[in-house]
py3Dmol code that shows the C-alpha trace and the ligand (Angstrom):
import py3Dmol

protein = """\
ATOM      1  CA  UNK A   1      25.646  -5.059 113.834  1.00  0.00           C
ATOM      2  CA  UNK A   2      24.138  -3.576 110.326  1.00  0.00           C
ATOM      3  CA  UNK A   3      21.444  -1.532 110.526  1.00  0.00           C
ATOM      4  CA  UNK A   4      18.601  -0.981 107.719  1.00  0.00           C
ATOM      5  CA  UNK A   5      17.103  -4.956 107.408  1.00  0.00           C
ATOM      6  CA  UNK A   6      14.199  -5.941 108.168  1.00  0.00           C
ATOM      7  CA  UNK A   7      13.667  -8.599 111.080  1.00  0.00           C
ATOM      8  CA  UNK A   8      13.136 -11.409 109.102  1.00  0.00           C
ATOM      9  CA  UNK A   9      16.934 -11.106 107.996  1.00  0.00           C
ATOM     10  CA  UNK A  10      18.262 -11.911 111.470  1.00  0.00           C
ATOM     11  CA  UNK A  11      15.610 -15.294 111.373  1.00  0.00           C
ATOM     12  CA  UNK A  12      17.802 -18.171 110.557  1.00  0.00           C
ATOM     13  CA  UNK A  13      16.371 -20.322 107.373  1.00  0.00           C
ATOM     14  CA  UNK A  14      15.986 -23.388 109.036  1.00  0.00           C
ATOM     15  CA  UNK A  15      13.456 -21.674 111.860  1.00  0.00           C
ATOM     16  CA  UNK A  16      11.928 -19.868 109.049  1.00  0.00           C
ATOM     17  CA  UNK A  17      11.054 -22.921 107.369  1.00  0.00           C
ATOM     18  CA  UNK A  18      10.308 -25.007 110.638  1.00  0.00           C
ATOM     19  CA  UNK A  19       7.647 -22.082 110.932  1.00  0.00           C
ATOM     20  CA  UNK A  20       6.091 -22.443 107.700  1.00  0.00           C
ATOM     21  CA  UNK A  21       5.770 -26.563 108.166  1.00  0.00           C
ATOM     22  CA  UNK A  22       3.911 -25.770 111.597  1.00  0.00           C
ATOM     23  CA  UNK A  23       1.604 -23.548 109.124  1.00  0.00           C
ATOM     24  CA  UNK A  24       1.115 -26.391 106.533  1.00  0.00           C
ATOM     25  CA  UNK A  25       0.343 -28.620 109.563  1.00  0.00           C
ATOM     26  CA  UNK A  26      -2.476 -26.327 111.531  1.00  0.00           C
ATOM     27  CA  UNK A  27      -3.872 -25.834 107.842  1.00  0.00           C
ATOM     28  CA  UNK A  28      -3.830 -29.610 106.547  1.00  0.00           C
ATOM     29  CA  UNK A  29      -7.153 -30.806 109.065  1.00  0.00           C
ATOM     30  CA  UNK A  30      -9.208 -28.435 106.929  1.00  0.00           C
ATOM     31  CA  UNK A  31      -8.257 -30.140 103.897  1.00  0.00           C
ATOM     32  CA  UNK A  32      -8.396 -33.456 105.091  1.00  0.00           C
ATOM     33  CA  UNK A  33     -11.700 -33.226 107.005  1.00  0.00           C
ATOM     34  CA  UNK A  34     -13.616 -34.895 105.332  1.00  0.00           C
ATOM     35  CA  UNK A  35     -16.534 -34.851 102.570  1.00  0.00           C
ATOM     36  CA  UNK A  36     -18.470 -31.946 104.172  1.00  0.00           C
ATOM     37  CA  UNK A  37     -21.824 -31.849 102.340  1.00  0.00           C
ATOM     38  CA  UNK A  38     -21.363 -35.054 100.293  1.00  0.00           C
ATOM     39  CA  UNK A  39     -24.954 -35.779 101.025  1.00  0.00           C
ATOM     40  CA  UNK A  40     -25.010 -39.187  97.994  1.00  0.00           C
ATOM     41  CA  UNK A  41     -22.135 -40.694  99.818  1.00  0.00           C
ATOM     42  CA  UNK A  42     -23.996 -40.255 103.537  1.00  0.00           C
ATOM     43  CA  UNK A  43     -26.723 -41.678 102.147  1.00  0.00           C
ATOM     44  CA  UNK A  44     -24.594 -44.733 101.260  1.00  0.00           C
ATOM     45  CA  UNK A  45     -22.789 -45.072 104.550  1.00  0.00           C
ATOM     46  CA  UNK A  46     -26.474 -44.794 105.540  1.00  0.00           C
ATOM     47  CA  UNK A  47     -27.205 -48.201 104.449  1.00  0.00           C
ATOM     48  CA  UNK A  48     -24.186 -49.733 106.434  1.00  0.00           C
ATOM     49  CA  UNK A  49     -25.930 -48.938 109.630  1.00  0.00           C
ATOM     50  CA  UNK A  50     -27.907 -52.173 109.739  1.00  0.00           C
ATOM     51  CA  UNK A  51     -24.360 -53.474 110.683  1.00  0.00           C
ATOM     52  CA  UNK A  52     -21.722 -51.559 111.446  1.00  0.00           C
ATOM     53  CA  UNK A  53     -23.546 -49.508 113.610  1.00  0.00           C
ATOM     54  CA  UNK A  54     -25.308 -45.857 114.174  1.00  0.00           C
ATOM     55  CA  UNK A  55     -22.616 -43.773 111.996  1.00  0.00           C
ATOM     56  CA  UNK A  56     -20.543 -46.765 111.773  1.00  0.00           C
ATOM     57  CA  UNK A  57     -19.917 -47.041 115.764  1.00  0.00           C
ATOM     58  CA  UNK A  58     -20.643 -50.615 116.052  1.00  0.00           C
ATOM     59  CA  UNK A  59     -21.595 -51.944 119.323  1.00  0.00           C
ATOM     60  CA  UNK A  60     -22.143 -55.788 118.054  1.00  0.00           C
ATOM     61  CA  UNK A  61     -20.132 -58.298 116.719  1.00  0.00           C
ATOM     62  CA  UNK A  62     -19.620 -56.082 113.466  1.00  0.00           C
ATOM     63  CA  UNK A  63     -16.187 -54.228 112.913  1.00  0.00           C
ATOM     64  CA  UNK A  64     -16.551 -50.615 113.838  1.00  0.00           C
ATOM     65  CA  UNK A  65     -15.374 -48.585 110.743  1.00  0.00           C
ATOM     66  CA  UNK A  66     -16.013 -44.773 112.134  1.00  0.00           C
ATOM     67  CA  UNK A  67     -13.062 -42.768 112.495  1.00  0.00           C
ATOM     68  CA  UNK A  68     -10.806 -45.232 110.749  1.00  0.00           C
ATOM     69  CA  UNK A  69      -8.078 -44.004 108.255  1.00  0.00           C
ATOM     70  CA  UNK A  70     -10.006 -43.679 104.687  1.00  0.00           C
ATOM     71  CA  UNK A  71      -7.335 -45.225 102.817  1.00  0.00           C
ATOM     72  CA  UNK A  72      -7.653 -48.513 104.894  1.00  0.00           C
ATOM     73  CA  UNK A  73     -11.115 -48.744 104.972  1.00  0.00           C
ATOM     74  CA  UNK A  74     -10.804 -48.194 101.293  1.00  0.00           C
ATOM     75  CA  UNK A  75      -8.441 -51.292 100.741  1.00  0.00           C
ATOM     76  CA  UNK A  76     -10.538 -53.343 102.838  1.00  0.00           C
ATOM     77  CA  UNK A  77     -13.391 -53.066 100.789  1.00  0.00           C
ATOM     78  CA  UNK A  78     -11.715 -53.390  97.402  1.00  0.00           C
ATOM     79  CA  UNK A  79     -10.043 -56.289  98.818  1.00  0.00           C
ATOM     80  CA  UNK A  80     -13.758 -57.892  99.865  1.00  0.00           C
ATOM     81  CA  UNK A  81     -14.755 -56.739  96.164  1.00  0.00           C
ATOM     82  CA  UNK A  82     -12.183 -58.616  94.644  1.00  0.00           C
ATOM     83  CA  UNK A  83     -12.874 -61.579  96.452  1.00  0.00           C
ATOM     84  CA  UNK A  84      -9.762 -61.831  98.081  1.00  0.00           C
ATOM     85  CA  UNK A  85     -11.082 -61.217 101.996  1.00  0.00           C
ATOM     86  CA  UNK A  86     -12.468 -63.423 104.161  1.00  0.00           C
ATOM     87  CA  UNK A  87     -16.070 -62.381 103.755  1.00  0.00           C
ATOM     88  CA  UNK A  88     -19.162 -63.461 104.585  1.00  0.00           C
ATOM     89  CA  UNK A  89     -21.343 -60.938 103.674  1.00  0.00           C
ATOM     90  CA  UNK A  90     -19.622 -58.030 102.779  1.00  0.00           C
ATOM     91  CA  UNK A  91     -18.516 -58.658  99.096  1.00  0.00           C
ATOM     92  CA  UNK A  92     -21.561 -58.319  98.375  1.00  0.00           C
ATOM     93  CA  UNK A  93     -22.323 -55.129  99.726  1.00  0.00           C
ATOM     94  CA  UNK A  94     -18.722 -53.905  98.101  1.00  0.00           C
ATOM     95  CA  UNK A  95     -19.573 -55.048  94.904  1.00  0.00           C
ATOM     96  CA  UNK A  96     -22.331 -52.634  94.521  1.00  0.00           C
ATOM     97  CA  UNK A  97     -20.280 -49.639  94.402  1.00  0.00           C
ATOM     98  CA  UNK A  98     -17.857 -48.397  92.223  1.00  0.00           C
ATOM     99  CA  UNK A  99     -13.940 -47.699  93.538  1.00  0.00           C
ATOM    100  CA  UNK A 100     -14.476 -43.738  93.215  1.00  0.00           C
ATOM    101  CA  UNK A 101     -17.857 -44.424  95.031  1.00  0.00           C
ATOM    102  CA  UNK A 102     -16.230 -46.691  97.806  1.00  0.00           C
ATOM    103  CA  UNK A 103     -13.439 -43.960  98.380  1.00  0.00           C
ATOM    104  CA  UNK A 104     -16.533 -40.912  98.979  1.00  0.00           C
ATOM    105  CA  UNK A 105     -18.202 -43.638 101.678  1.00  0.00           C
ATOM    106  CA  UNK A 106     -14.815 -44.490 103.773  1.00  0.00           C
ATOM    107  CA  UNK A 107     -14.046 -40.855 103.505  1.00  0.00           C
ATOM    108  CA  UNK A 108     -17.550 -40.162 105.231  1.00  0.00           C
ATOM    109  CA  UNK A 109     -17.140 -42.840 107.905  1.00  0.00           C
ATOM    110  CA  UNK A 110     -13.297 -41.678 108.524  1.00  0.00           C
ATOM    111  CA  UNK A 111     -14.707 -38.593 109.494  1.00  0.00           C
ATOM    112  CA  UNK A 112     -16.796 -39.789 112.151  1.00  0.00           C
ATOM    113  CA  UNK A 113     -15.775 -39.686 115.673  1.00  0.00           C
ATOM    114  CA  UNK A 114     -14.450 -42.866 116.599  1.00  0.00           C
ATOM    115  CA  UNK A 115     -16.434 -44.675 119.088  1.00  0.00           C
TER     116      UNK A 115
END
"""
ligand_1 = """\
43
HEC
C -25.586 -57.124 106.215
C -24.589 -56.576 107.126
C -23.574 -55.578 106.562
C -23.819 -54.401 105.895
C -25.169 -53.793 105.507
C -22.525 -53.811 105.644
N -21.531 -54.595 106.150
Fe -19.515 -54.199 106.154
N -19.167 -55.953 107.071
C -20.130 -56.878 107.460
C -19.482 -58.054 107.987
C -20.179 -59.301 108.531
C -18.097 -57.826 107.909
C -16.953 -58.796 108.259
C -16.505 -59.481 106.975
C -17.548 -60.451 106.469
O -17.838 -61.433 107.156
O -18.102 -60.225 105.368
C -17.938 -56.485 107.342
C -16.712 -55.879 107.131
C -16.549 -54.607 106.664
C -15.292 -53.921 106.524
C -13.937 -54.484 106.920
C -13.697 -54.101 108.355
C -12.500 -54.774 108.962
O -12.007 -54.244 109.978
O -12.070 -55.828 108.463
C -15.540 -52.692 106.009
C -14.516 -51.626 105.684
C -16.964 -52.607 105.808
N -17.550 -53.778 106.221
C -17.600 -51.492 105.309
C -18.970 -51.440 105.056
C -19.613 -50.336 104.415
C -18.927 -49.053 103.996
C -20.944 -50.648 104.294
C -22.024 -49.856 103.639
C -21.801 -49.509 102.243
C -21.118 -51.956 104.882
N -19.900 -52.406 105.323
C -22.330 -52.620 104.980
C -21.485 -56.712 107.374
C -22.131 -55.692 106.721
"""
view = py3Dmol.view(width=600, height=400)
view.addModel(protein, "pdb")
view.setStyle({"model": 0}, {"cartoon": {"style": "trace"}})
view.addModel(ligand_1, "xyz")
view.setStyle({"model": 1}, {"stick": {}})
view.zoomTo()
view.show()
């Protein structure tokens, strides 16, 4: 055995980098948290209480949308703003946002405990 290296010599590459992915992991639910302090788009999801429910946790007949993945509440709605969903109602409401605003509100309700 050589003496003079440091211990991280002796740790094979693939454990090394197994390590460093467990890192990026612990570190991505900060990043993907949520809009912390994105008061306009709070105030938007707001207005879908009528419906969906207290912080989108619906109790009726309404689809729940709170802790649902952001990107497919996001495709829902631009689908319903298209025209292409079955819809009832909710085109409507979809058309009044832009697809940048749409995005901040299913981000807000994605980061709501689901019910
Ligand atoms: C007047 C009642 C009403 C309001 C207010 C409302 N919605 Fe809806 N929403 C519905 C109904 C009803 C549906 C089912 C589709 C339909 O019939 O239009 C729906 C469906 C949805 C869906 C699709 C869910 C699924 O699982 O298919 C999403 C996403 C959604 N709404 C998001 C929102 C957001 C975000 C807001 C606020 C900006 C909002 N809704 C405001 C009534 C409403």
């Amino acid at each position: 055995m050589r003496t003079g290296q440091g211990a991280l010599a002796t740790v094979p590459p693939v454990v090394f980098a197994t390590v460093l992915g467990l890192f990026g992991l612990l570190a991505a639910p900060a990043t993907l948290a949520g809009p912390v302090g994105d008061t306009q788009a709070e105030l938007w999801a707001a207005g879908c209480a009528a419906c969906h429910g207290t912080h989108g946790a619906s109790v009726g007949g309404f689809p729940p949308l709170a802790g649902r993945s952001a990107s497919e509440l996001l495709a829902l709605m631009l689908r319903q703003r298209a025209g292409q969903a079955d819809s009832t109602i909710m085109h409507q409401h979809a058309r009044g946002f832009s697809e940048a605003e749409l995005a901040r509100i299913a981000a807000v309700f994605a980061a709501r405990p689901k019910p």
